[in-house]
VOPAGU-2260 file (C-alpha; in pm, 1 decimal, decimal comma):
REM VOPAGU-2260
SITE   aa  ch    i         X         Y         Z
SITE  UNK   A    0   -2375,2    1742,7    7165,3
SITE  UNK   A    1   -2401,0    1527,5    6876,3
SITE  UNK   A    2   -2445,7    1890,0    6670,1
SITE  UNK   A    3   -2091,3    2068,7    6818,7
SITE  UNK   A    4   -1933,7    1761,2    6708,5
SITE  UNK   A    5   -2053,8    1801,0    6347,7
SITE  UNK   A    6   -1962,9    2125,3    6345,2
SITE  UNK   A    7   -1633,8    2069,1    6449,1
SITE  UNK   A    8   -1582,4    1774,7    6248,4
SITE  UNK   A    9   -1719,1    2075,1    5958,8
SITE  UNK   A   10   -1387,0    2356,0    6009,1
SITE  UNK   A   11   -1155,6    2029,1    6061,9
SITE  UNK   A   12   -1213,8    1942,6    5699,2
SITE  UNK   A   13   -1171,2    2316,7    5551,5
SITE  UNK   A   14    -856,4    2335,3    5753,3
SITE  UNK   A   15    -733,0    2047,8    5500,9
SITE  UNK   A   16    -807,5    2204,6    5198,5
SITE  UNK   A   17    -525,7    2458,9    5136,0
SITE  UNK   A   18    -238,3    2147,5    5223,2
SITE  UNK   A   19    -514,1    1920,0    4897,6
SITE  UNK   A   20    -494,4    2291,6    4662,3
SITE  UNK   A   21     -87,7    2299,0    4725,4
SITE  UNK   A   22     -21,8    1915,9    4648,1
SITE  UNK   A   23    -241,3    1926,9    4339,4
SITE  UNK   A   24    -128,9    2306,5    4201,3
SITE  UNK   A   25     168,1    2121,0    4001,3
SITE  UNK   A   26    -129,6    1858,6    3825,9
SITE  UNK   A   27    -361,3    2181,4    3772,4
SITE  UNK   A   28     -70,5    2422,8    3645,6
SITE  UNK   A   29     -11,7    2107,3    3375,1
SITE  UNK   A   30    -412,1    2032,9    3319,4
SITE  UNK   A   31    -436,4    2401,8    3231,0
SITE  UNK   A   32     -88,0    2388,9    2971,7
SITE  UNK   A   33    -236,4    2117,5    2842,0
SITE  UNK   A   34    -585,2    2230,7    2784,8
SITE  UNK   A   35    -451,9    2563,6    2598,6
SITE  UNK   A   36    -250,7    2328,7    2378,7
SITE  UNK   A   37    -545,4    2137,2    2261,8
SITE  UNK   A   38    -791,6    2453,5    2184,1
SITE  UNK   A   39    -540,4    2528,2    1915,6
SITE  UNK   A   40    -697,0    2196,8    1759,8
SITE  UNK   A   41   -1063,1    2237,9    1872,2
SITE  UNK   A   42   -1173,3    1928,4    1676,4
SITE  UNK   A   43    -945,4    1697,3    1853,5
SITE  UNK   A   44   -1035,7    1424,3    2062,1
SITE  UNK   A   45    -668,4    1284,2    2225,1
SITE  UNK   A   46    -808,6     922,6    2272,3
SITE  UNK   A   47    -980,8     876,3    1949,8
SITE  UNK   A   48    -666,7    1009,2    1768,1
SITE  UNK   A   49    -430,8     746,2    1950,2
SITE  UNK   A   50    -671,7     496,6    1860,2
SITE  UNK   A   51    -660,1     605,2    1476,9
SITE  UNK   A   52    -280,6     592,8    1506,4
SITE  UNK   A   53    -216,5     244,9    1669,3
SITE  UNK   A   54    -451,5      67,9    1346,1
SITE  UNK   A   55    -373,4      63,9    1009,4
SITE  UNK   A   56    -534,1      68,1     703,0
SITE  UNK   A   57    -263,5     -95,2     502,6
SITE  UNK   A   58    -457,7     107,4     218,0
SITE  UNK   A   59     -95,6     177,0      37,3
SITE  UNK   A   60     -22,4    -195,8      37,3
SITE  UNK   A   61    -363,8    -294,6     -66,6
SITE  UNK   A   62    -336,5     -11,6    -411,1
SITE  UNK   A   63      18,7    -109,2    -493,7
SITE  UNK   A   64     -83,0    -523,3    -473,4
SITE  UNK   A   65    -388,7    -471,7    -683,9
SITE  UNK   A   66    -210,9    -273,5    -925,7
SITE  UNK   A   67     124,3    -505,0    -908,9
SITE  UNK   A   68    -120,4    -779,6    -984,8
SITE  UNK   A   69    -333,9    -591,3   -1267,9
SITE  UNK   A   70      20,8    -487,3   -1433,3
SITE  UNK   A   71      60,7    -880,0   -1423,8
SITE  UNK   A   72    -229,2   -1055,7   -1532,7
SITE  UNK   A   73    -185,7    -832,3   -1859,3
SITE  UNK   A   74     160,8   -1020,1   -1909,8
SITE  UNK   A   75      -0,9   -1333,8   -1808,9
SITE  UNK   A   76    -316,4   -1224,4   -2064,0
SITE  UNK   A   77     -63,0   -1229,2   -2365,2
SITE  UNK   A   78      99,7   -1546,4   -2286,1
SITE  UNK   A   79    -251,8   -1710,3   -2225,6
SITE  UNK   A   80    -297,4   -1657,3   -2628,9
SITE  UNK   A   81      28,3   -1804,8   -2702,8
SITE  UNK   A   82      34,8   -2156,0   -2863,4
SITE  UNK   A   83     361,2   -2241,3   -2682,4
SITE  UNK   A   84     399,2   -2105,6   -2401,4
SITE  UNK   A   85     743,0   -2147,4   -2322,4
SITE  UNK   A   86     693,2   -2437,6   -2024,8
SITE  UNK   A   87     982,6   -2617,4   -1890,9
SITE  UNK   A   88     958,6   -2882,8   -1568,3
SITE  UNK   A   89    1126,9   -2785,6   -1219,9
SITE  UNK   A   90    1214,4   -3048,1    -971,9
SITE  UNK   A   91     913,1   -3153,2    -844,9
SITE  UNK   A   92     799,1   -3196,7   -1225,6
SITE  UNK   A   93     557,7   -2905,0   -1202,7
SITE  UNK   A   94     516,9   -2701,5   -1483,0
SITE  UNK   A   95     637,8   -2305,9   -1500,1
SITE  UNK   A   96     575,7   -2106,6   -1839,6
SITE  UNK   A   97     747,1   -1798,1   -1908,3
SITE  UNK   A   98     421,7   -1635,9   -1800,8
SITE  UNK   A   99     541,8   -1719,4   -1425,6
SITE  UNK   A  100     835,5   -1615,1   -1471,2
SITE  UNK   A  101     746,6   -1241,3   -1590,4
SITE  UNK   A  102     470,3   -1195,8   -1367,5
SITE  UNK   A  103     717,7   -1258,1   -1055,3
SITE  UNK   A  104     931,1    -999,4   -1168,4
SITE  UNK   A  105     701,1    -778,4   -1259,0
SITE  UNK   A  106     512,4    -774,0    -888,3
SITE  UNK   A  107     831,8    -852,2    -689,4
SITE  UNK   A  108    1010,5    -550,3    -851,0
SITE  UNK   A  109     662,8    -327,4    -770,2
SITE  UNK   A  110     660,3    -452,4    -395,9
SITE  UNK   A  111    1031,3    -372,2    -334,1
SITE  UNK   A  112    1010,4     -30,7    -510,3
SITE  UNK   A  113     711,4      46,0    -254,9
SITE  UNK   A  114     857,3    -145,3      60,2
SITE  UNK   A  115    1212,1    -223,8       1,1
SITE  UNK   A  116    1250,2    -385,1     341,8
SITE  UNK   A  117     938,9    -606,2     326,3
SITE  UNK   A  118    1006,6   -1038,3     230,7
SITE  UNK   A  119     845,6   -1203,1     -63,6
SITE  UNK   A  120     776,9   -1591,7     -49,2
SITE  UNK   A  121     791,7   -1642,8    -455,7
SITE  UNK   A  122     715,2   -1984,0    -560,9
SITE  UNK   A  123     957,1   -1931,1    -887,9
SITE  UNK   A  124    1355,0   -1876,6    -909,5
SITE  UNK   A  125    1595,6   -1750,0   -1180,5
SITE  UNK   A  126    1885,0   -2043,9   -1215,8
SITE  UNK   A  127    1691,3   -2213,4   -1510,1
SITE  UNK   A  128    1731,0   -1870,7   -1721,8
SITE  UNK   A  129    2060,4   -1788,0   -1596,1
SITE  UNK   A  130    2189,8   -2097,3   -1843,5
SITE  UNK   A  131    1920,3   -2082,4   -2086,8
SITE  UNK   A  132    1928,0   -1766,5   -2339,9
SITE  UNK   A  133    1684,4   -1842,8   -2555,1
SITE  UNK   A  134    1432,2   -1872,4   -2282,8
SITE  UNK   A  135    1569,1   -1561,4   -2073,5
SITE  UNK   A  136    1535,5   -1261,9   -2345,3
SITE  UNK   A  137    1189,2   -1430,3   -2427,8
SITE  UNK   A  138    1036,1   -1335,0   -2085,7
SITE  UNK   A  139    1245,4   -1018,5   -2066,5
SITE  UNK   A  140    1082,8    -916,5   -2415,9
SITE  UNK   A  141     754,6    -931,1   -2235,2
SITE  UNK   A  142     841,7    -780,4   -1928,8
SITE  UNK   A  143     992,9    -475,5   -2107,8
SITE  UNK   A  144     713,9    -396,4   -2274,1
SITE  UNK   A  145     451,9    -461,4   -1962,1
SITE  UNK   A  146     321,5    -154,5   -1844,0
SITE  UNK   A  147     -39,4       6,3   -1738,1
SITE  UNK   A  148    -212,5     249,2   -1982,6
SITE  UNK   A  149    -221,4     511,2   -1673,4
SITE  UNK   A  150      81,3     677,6   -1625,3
SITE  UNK   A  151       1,9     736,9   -1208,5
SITE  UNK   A  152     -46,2     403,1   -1170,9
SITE  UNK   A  153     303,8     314,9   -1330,8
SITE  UNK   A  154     465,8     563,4   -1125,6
SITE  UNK   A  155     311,3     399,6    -823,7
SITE  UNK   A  156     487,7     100,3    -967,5
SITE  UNK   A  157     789,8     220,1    -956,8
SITE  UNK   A  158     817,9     216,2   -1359,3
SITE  UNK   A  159     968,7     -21,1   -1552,2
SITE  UNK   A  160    1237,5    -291,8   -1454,1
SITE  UNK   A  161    1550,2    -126,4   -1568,7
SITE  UNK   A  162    1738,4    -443,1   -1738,9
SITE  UNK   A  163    1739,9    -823,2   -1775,1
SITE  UNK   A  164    1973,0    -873,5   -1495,7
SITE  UNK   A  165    1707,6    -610,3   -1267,6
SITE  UNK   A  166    1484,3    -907,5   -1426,0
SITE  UNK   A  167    1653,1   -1233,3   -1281,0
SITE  UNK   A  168    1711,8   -1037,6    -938,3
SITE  UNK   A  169    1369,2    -942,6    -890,0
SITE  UNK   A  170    1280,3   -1272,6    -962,8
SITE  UNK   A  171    1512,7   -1429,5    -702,2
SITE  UNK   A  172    1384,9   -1198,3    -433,6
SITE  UNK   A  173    1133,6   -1436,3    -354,8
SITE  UNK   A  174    1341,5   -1662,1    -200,8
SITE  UNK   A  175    1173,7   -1521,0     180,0
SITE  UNK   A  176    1208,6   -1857,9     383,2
SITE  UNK   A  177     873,1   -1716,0     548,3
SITE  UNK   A  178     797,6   -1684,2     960,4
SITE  UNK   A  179     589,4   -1556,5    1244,2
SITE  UNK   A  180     795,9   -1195,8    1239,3
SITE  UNK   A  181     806,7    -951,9    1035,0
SITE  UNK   A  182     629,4    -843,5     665,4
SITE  UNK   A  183     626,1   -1117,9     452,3
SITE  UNK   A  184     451,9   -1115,2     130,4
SITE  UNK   A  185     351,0   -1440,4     -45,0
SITE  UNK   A  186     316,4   -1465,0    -425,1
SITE  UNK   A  187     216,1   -1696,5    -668,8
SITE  UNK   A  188     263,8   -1569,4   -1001,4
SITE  UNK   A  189      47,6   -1812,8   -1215,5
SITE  UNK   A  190    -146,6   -2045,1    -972,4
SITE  UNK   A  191    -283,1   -2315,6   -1199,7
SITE  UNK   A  192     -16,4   -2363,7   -1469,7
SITE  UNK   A  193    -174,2   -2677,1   -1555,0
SITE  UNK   A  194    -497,2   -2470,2   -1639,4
SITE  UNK   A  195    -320,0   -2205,1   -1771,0
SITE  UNK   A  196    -158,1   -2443,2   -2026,9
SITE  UNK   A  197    -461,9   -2589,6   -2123,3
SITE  UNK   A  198    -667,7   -2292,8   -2160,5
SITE  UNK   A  199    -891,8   -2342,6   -1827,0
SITE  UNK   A  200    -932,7   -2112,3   -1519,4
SITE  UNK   A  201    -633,7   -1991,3   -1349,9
SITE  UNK   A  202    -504,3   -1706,2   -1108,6
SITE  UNK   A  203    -235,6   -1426,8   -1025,3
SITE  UNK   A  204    -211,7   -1441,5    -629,8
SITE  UNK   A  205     -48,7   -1197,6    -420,2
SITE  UNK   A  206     -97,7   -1213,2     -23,3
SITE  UNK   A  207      74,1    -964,6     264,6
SITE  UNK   A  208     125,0   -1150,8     605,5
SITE  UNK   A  209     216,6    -959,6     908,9
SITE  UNK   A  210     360,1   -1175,4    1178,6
SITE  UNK   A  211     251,3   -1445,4    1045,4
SITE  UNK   A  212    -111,4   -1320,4    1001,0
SITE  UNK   A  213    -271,0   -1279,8     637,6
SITE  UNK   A  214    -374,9    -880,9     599,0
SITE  UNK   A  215    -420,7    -812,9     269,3
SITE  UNK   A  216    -533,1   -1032,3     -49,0
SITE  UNK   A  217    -589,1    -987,6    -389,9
SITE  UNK   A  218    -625,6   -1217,8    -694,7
SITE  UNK   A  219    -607,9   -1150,1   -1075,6
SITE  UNK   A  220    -851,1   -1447,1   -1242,5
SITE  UNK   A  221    -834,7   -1282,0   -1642,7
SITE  UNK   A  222   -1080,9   -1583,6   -1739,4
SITE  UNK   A  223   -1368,5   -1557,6   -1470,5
SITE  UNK   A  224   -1702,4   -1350,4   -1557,7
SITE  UNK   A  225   -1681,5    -996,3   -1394,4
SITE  UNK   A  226   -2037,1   -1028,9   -1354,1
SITE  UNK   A  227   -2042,6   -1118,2    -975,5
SITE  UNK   A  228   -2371,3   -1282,4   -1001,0
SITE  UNK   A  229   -2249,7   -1546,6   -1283,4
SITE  UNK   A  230   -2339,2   -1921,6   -1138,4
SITE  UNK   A  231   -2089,4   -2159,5   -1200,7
SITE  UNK   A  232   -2171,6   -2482,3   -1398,8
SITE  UNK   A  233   -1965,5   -2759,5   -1484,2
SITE  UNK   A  234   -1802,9   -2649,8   -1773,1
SITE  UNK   A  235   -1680,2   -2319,9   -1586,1
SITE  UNK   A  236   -1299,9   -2451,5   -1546,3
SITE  UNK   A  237   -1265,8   -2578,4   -1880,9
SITE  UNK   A  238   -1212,4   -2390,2   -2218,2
SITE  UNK   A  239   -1164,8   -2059,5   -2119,6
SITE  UNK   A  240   -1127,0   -1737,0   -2222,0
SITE  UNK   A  241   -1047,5   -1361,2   -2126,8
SITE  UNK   A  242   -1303,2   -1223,7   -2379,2
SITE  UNK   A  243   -1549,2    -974,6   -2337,5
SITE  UNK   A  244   -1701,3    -915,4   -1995,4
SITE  UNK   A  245   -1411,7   -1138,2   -1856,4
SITE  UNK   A  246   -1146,0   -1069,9   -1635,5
SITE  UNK   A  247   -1190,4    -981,6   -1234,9
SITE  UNK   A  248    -975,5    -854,8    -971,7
SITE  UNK   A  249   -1063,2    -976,8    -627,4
SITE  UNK   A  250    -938,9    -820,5    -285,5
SITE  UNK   A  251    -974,9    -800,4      99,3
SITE  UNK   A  252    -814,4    -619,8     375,1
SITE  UNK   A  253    -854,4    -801,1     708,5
SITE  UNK   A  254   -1147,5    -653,1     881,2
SITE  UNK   A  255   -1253,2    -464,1     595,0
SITE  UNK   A  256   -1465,1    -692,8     386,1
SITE  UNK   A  257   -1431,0    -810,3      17,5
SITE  UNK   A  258   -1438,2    -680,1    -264,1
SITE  UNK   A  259   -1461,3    -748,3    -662,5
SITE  UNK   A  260   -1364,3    -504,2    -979,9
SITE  UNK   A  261   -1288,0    -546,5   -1373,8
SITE  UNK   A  262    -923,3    -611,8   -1479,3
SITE  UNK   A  263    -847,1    -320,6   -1681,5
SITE  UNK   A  264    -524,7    -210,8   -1888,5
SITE  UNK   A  265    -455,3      80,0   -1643,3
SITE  UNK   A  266    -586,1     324,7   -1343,2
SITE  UNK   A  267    -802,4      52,8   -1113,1
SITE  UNK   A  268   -1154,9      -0,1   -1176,7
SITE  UNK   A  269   -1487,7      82,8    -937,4
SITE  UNK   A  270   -1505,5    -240,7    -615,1
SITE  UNK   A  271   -1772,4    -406,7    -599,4
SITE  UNK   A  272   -1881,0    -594,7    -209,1
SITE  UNK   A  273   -1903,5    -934,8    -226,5
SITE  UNK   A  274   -2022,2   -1144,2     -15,9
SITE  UNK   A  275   -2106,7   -1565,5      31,6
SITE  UNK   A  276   -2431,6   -1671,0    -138,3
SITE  UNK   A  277   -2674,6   -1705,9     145,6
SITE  UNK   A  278   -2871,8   -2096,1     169,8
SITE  UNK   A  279   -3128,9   -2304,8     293,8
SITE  UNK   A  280   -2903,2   -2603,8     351,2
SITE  UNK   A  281   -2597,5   -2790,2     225,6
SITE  UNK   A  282   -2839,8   -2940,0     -39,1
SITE  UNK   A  283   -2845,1   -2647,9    -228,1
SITE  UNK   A  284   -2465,1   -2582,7    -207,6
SITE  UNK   A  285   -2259,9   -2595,1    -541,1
SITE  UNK   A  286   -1953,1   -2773,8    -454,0
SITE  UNK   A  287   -1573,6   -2643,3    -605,0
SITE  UNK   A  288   -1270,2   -2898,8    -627,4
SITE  UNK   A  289    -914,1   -2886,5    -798,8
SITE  UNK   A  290    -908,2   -3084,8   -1155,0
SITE  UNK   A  291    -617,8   -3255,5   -1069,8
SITE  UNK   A  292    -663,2   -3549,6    -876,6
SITE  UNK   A  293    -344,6   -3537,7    -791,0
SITE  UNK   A  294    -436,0   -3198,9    -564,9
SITE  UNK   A  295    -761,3   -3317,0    -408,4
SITE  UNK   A  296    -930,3   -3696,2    -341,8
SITE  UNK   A  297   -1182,8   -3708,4    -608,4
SITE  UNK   A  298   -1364,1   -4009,0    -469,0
SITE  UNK   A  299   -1359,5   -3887,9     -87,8
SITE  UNK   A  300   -1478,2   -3547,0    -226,1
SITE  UNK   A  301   -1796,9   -3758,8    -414,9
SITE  UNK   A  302   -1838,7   -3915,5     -91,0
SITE  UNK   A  303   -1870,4   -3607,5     151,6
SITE  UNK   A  304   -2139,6   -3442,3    -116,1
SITE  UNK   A  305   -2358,8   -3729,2    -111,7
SITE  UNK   A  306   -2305,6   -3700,4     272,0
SITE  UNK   A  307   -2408,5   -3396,9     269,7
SITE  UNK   A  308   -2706,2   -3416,9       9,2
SITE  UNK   A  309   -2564,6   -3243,7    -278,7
SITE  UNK   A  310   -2646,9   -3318,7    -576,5
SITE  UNK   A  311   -2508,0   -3068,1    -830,9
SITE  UNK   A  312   -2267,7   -3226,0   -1035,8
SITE  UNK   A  313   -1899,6   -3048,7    -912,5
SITE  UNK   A  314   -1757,8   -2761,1   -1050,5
SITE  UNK   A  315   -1357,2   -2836,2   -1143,8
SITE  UNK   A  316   -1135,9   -2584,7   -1147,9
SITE  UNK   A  317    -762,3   -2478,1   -1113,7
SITE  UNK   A  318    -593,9   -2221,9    -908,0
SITE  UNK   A  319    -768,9   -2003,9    -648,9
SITE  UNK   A  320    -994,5   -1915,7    -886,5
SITE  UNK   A  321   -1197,6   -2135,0    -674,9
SITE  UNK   A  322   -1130,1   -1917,3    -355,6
SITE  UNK   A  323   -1266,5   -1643,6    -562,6
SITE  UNK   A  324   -1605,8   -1795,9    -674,1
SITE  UNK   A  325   -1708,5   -1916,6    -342,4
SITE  UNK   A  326   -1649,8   -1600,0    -206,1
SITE  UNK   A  327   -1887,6   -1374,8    -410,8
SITE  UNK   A  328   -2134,4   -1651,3    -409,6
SITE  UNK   A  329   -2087,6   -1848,0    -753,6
SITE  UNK   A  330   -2032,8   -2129,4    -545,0
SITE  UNK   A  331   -2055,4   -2217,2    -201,0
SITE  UNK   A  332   -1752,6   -2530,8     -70,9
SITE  UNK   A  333   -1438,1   -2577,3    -174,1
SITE  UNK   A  334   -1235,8   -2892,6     -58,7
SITE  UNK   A  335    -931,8   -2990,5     -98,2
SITE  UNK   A  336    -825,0   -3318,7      50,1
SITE  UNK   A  337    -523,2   -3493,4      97,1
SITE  UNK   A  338    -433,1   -3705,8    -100,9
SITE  UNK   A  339     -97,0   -3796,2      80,2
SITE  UNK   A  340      36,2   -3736,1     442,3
SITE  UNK   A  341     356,9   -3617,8     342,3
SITE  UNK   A  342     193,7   -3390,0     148,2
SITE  UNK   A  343     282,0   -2957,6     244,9
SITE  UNK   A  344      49,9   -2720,6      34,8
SITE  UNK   A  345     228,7   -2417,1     -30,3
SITE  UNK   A  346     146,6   -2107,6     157,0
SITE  UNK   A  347     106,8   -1921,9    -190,4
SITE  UNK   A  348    -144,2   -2133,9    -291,3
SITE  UNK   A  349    -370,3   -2042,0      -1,2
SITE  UNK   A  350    -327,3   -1673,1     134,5
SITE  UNK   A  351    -490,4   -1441,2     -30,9
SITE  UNK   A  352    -827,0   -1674,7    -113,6
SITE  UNK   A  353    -815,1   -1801,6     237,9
SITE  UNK   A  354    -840,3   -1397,3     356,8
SITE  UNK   A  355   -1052,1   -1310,7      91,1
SITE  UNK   A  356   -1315,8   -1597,1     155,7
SITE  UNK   A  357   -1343,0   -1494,5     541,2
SITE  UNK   A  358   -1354,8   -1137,5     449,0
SITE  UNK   A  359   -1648,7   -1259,7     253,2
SITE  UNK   A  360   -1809,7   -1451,6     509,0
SITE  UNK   A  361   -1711,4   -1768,6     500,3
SITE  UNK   A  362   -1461,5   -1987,3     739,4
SITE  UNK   A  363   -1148,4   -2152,9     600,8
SITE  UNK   A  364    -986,7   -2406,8     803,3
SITE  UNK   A  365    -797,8   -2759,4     740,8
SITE  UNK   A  366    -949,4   -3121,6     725,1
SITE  UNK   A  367    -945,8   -3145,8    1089,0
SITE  UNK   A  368   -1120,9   -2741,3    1127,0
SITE  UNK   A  369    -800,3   -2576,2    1266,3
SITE  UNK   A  370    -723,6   -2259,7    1095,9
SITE  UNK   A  371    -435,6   -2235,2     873,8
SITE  UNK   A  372    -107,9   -2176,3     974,6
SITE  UNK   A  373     106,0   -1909,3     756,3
SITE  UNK   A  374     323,1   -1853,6    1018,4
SITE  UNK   A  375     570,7   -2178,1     995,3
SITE  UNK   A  376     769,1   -2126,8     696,7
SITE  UNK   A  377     714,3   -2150,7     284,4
SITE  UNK   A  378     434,7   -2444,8     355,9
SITE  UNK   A  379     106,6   -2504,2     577,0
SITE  UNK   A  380     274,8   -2777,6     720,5
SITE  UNK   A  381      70,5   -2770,8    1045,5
SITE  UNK   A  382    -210,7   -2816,5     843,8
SITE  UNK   A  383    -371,9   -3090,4     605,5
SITE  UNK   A  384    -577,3   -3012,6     325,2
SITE  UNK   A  385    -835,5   -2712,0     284,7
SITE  UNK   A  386   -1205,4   -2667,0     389,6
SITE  UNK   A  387   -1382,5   -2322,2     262,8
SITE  UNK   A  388   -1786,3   -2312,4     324,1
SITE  UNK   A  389   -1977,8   -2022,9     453,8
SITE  UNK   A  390   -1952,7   -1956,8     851,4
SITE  UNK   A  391   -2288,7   -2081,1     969,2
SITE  UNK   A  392   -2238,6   -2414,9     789,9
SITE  UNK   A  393   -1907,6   -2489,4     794,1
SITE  UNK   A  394   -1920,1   -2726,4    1099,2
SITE  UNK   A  395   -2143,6   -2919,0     901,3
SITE  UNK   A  396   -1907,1   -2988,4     625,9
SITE  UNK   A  397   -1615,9   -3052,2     878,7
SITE  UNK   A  398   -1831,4   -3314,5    1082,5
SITE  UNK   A  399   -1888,6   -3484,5     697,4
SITE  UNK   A  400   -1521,6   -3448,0     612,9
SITE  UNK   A  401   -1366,1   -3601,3     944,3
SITE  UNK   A  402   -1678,0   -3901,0     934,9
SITE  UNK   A  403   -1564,1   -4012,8     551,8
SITE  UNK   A  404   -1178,2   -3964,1     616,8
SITE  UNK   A  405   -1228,2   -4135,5     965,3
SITE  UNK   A  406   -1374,0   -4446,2     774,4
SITE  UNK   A  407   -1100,7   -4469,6     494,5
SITE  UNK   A  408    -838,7   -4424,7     758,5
C-alpha cells in the first residue's frame, strides 16, 4: 500500500513541472540575454564591479591637493627668507604675512579649476588688500611668478591666476561657512605665522571633508627633515631652516594609510609609508606641544607628563607640523589644552593632521576622548582641545588628561 502511494505521490509531482517550466520561461529567456551579454566581457565579475563603482579613490583630489600645496610652500619658501615679511594684524590680533595671503590664492584658484563646485573654508580674506596697494601688488608679484618646474603638473593646476583681481577673488572663495553636506575643503595657508615670522617650524594645510567627514590630507612643512626617521629634540621648533635635506610633504587618504615625500620645485616626488613609532610605555614617549602658551596650558601639559612618567624634556613647536612628526614616529603625543572655555579651534588648524595621524595609526580625539567634529561649521566647537597618541595608548593619556583637568577644575 504504502508503495502505490509513493508512486502516485511520484507522477503527481511530474504532472507539475510543465505549469514550474512555463512560469519561469520569462526569468530563463532573461538569464540567458543576460548571460550572452556578459561573455562579451569574459573577465567581468557584475558584483565586484558595482562594488568598485560605489567607493572612491578620491586619487584626483589627493594629486591636485599635494600639488596645490607643493606649488604653495614654494611661495611660502621665498617669503620664509624675507626679512619683512609683509605682516599686518586682523581682528583677533593674529598675525597674516603676505605669504598667507599668496598661498590661499594660489591653492584656492587650483581647487576651483579642478572642482569648480566644491567649498573652501579659507582662514584668510581679501578686504585688507582691496584698500591697501602697496601691500596688494606685493603678493600678486609673487603669485605671478609661482609656478612648478613641470609643465604637467601646472596644467593639472589649471596654470597661472590670470590677474590681480583673479587674485583677491580666489582669495575670497574661502569664505565656505562649512557643514555636514556636501564637499568642503578646509585650508590653512600658513599654519603657524607666529613660527613662520620667527623662523621656527610651520605648515601649509589643505584638508577635503565630505559630509562632514575628513577624506583626504596633506601638509607642506618646508622646514622639517625629509628623513622620516629624524628624532625630534628640543631645539626642533626653533631656528629653522628649509636647507638641504629639508622640506616634506605629508598625505593620507582615509582608509588608505599615510604617507611622506620630499617637497620638490615640480612633478611630485616618490611616498614614503609612515607609520607611529611603536613603544614599551608612555615613559618612553616624546611629548609635542604648541609654543604659544596662549594655544595650549603649559603647566597642565608638565603635569600630565609627569603623570604619565615622561621625562623627555617637550618638544615646542608651531603649526601642524606637530601632527606631522607624531605621525611618522619623530614623536609620539601631542596635546593641546584649553586654555579658555570660550575658546573654538579652527577646523583648519586640525583636518588634515587629525586624518593623517589616524591614517598613521594613532587616535585623535578632544580632552574629554570624543572625536572631532568637522561637521558644525568653520570651528570644532563641539569639541575642547586636542589629544593625538598612538591607538593602543591613547586611553592612557585621556585617563591622565581628564584626572589633572578634573583637579584644576
Amino acid at each position: 500500500m504504502a508503495k502505490l502511494l509513493l508512486f502516485f505521490l511520484f507522477f503527481g509531482l511530474l504532472s507539475t513541472i510543465p505549469f514550474y517550466i512555463t512560469l519561469a520561461s520569462p526569468f530563463l529567456a532573461r538569464l540567458s540575454i543576460l548571460r550572452q551579454h556578459l561573455s562579451i566581457y569574459p573577465n567581468t565579475r557584475p558584483f565586484q564591479t558595482t562594488i568598485a563603482n560605489m567607493s572612491t579613490s578620491y586619487s584626483k583630489e589627493l594629486n591636485v591637493a599635494l600639488l596645490a600645496v607643493q606649488r604653495a610652500s614654494i611661495l611660502t619658501k621665498r617669503v620664509f627668507h624675507e626679512k619683512a615679511k609683509g605682516s599686518i594684524s586682523k581682528d583677533d590680533k593674529s598675525p597674516v604675512t603676505i605669504g598667507d595671503f599668496g598661498a590661499q590664492a594660489l591653492i584656492i584658484a587650483a581647487l576651483k579649476s579642478a572642482f569648480p563646485s566644491d567649498e573652501v573654508v579659507g582662514e584668510e580674506e581679501a578686504n585688507p588688500l582691496r584698500n591697501n596697494e602697496g601691500l596688494r601688488s606685493q603678493i600678486w608679484e609673487l603669485v605671478k611668478e609661482t609656478k612648478l618646474d613641470d609643465s604637467e603638473a601646472e596644467k593639472t593646476l589649471g596654470g597661472a591666476i590670470g590677474s590681480e583681481e583673479d587674485m583677491l577673488k580666489a582669495i575670497d572663495a574661502g569664505n565656505s561657512s562649512g557643514g555636514n553636506k556636501g564637499r568642503i575643503w578646509a585650508l590653512d595657508p600658513i599654519d603657524g605665522t607666529k613660527g613662520f615670522l620667527r623662523g621656527g617650524q610651520y605648515a601649509v594645510c589643505l584638508a577635503l571633508m565630505v559630509d562632514g567627514d575628513v577624506k583626504v590630507g596633506v601638509l607642506g612643512c618646508p622646514n622639517l627633515p625629509v628623513d622620516d626617521s629624524a628624532p625630534l629634540d628640543s631645539k626642533s621648533g626653533e631656528d629653522a631652516s628649509d636647507g638641504e635635506g629639508k622640506g616634506v610633504l605629508f598625505s593620507a587618504v582615509e582608509g588608505q594609510g599615510a604617507y611622506s615625500r620630499s617637497l620638490t620645485q615640480g612633478a611630485l616626488a616618490k611616498e614614503s609609508s609612515i607609520s607611529m613609532r611603536k613603544i614599551g610605555g608612555l615613559q618612553e614617549a616624546t611629548f609635542c606641544e604648541s609654543v604659544e602658551a596662549g594655544h595650549s596650558s603649559h603647566g597642565d601639559q608638565a603635569d600630565i607628563a609627569k603623570k604619565l612618567g615622561i621625562t623627555k624634556p617637550s618638544v615646542r613647536m608651531d603649526s601642524q607640523a606637530k601632527y606631522a612628526s607624531i605621525a611618522r614616529g619623530a614623536g609620539d603625543v601631542y596635546l593641546r589644552l584649553p586654555t579658555s572655555k570660550s575658546y573654538q579651534e579652527k577646523i583648519w588648524d586640525h583636518a588634515a593632521g587629525d586624518l593623517i595621524v589616524k591614517e598613521a595609526g594613532g587616535m585623535v580625539t578632544d580632552v574629554r576622548g570624543d572625536k572631532l567634529d568637522f561637521s558644525v561649521g568653520r570651528t570644532l566647537k563641539n569639541n575642547s582641545g586636542v589629544v593625538a597618541a598612538p591607538k593602543e595608548l591613547h586611553g592612557e593619556v585621556i585617563e591622565a588628561v581628564k584626572s589633572v583637568l578634573g583637579a584644576k577644575a
